[in-house]
Each structure stands twice: as C-alpha cells, then as structure tokens.
C-alpha positions in Angstrom: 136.0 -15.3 74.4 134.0 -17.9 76.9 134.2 -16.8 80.4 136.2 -18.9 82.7 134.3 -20.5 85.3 134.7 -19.3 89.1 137.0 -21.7 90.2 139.8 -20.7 87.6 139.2 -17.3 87.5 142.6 -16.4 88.8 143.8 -17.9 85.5 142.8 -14.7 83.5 144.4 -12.1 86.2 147.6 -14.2 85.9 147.5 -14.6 82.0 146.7 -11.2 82.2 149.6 -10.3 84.2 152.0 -12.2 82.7 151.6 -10.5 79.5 151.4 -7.2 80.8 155.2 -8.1 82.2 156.1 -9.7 78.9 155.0 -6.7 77.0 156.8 -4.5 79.3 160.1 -6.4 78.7 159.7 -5.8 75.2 159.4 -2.1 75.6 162.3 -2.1 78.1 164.5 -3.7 75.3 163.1 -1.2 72.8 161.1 -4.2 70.9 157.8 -4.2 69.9 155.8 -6.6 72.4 154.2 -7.9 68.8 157.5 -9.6 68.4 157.3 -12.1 71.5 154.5 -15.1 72.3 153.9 -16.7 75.3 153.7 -20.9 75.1 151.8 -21.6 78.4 153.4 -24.4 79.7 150.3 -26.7 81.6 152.6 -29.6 82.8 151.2 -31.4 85.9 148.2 -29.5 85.8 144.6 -31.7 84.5 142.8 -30.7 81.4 140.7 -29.1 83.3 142.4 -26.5 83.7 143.8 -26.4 80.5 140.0 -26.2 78.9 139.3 -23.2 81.4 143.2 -21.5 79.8 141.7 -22.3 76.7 138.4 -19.8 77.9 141.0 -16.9 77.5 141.7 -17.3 74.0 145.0 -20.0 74.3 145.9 -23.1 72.3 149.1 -24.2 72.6 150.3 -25.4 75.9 153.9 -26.8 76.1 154.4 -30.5 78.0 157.4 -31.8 79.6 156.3 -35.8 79.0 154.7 -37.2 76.3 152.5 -39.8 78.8 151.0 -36.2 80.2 150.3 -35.4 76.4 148.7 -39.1 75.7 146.1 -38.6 78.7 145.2 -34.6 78.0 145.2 -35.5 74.6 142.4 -38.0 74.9 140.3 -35.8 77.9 140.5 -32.9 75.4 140.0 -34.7 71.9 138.2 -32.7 69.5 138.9 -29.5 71.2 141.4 -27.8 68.9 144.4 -27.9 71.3 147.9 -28.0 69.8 150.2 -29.9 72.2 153.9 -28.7 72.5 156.8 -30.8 73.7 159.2 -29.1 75.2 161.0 -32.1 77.5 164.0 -34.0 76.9 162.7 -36.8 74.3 163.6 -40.6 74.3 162.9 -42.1 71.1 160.4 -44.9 72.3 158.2 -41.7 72.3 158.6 -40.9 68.9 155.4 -42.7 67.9 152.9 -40.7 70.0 154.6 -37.6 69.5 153.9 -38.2 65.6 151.0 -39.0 66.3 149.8 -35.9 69.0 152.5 -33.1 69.4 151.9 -30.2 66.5 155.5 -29.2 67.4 158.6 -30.7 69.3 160.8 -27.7 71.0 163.9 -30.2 72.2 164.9 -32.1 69.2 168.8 -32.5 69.9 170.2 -35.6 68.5 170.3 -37.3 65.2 168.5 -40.4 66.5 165.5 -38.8 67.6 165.3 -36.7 64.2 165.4 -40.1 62.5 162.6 -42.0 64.9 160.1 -39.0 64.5 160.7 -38.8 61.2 159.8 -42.4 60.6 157.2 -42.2 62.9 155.6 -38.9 60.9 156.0 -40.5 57.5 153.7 -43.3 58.7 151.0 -40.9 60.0 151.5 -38.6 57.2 152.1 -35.7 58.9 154.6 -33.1 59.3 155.4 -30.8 62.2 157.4 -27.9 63.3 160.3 -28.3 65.8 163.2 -26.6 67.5 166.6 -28.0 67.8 167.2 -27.8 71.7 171.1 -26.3 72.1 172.7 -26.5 75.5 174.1 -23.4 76.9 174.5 -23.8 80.2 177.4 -26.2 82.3 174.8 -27.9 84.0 175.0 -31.6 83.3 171.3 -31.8 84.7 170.1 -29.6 81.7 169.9 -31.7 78.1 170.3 -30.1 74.4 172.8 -30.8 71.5 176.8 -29.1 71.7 176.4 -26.1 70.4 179.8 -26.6 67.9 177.8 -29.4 66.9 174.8 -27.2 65.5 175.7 -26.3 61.8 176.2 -29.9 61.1 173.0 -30.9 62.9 172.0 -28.2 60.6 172.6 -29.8 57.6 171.6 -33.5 58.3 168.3 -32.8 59.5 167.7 -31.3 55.4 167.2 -35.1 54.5 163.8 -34.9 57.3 161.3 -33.5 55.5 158.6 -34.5 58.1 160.7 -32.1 60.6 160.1 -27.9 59.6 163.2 -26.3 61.4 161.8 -23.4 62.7 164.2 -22.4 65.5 166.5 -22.8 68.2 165.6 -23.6 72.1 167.5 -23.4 75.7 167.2 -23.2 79.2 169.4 -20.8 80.9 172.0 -21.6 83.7 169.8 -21.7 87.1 171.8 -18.9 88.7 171.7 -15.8 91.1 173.9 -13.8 88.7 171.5 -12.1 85.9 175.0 -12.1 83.7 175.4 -15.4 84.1 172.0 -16.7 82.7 171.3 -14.1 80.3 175.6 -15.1 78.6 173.2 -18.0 78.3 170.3 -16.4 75.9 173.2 -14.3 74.2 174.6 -17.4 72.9 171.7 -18.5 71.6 170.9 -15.8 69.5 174.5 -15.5 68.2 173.8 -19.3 67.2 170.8 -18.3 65.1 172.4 -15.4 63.6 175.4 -17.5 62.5 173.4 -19.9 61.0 171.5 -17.3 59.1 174.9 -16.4 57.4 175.2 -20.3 56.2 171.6 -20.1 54.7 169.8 -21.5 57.4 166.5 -19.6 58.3 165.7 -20.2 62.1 163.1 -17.0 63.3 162.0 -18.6 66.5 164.0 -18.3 69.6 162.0 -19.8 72.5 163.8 -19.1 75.7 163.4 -17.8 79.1 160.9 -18.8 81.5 158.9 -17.6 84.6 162.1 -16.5 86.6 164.2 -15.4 83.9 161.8 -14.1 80.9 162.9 -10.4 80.8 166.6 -11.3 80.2 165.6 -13.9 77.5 163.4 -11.0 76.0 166.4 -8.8 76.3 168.7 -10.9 74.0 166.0 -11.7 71.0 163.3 -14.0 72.2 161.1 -14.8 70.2 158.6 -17.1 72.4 159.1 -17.7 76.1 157.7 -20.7 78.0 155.8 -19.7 81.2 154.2 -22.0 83.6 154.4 -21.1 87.2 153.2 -17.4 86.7 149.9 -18.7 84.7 148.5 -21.7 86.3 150.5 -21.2 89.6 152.6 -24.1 92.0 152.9 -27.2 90.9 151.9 -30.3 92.8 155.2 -32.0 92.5 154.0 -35.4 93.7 152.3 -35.4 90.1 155.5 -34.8 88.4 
C-alpha cells in the first residue's frame, strides 16, 4: 500500500473509520462484515484526491454524472480505476458510459437498457449493472415502479451487453429510522422474490453515509459512502 501524501492523510483515518462502523453494523446484525463492501462515492471531489483514495488500496469510486466521469477519466487514464455510475442516467449519455463506466448502479427504464446496450455492442464491451427500484414517495428520488420489476426482469434477458447483478435504492430522507429502513426491507424482499422466479440478483447496494447501519440491517450487500470518506462537499461544484 503507497502512503498517502500529507495533505490527504485524513483520507485513511476516515476510510479507516468508516469501515470500522461498517464492520460493526454487520456484527450488530449478526452478519459477517465479509458480507458488505464499501463503493466510495468521489463525486465533486478532483482526481486528486481520488489518486491519493486509491493510496489506501481502493478502485472503484461511484459518480453521480457522467461529464465528472469523462474529466477523471482522462486525469487518471491508465491508472486502473473502475468508474461507477450511480446517478439518474439520460440516454444521450449512454455513449461515454459504454465507453468509461465498468458498472451502471441506476439502470431503470427500458430505453436506457436499449441505448447502453447499443452503445456497448459498438465498443465491444460488456458491463455489470443494477436496476435502480424506487422505494421511497419522494418524487425528487428516480428508480423504476417496483410492480414493474419482474417484467423489467425479463426484457432486459434480450441485453447481453448488460450482466444483472442486483438491485439499487435510496431510502426515504427521513427522521424516523422505520420509515427509511421500510425502505431497504423492500428492497430485499424485491430480490428475494425474484430469486423464486429464477432471477439471480446477489448485490443489494443501499444505504449511505447517514443511513448505512439500517441498510446493513436489512441485507446490504454494498453501501455507497461519500461524505464520511472524503468529507463536505463543495456544492458550488455540483
């Protein structure tokens, strides 16, 4: 492992800390911390800071928008990184997704299934994605119906470019711990009702800095931290 340079030191104490508190969830839920990854989520921050994260042994880094993933990609070019969308995606997008993402967590709709696809057979490339489901009321928060899942299910067999791994959300922003983690408990239930159709979806990316342990708690299988790794954002970079 490459030491991280002074000025992102505090990278490794919060890396550090968040999986201490990650692996502590796990135990608290009586699962084996083994069980759940972290995707560190680098959105609005430079690749600088992503090549010091990737000092500490990391790889993947989940992006909100794909113009972020176009400029990192070509600052950090040769340098092994595996770029992870996990924003809503419009499907003008689709070609530099194919052409830079290793995975897409927010696939919800048929049309964007078909642009990537296209957009993948032309590269000649494959790549792993989640369908994104929405679970909570808020009309701010994007994701396919989840009563609309098993047939979702089913068209996206004629995408071969597209390796359904798993399901994503984003829980209710909410006060009440019930309230978000009714939220991740849907989610799961999803998966394991598709599993009874045939369909094999291990991942379950879900939870987040604020709400991690209760996404742990229902069967997460990867949960997407940001603001307890790198720190604030600079919103005026959003």
């Amino acid at each position: 492992m490459t030491d991280v340079s002074s000025d992102y030191a505090y990278l490794a104490a919060n890396w550090a800390s968040v999986r201490e508190r990650v692996d502590a969830a796990c135990r608290a839920a009586g699962r084996d911390p083994s069980e759940v990854s972290v995707l560190p989520v680098s959105k609005t921050f430079g690749p600088e800071v992503v090549r010091a994260a990737m000092a500490l042994g990391l790889k993947r880094f989940g992006e909100n928008k794909v113009q972020e993933v176009r400029g990192k990609a070509e600052a950090l070019a040769g340098e092994g990184v595996e770029w992870v969308v996990i924003g809503h995606l419009q499907t003008n997008k689709a070609k530099d997704v194919a052409r830079l993402a290793s995975e897409v967590q927010s696939l919800d709709r048929i049309e964007l299934a078909d642009a990537l696809h296209k957009r993948l057979q032309a590269e000649g490339r494959a790549i792993d994605v989640l369908i994104e489901v929405k679970t909570s009321p808020e009309e701010s928060k994007h994701g396919l119906p989840a009563d609309q899942l098993p047939a979702f299910l089913d068209a996206l067999r004629a995408y071969g470019t597209l390796r359904v791994r798993g399901l994503m959300t984003l829980a209710v922003q909410s006060d009440d711990p019930r309230a978000v983690r009714a939220c991740f408990r849907q989610l799961r239930e999803l998966r394991d009702a598709a599993k009874a159709q045939g369909y094999e979806l291990p991942r379950l990316s879900m939870g987040m800095s604020g709400d991690f342990p209760l996404a742990i708690a229902e069967g997460a299988t990867e949960v997407r931290i940001g603001t307890a790794i790198f720190g604030r954002r600079d919103v005026t970079h959003v």
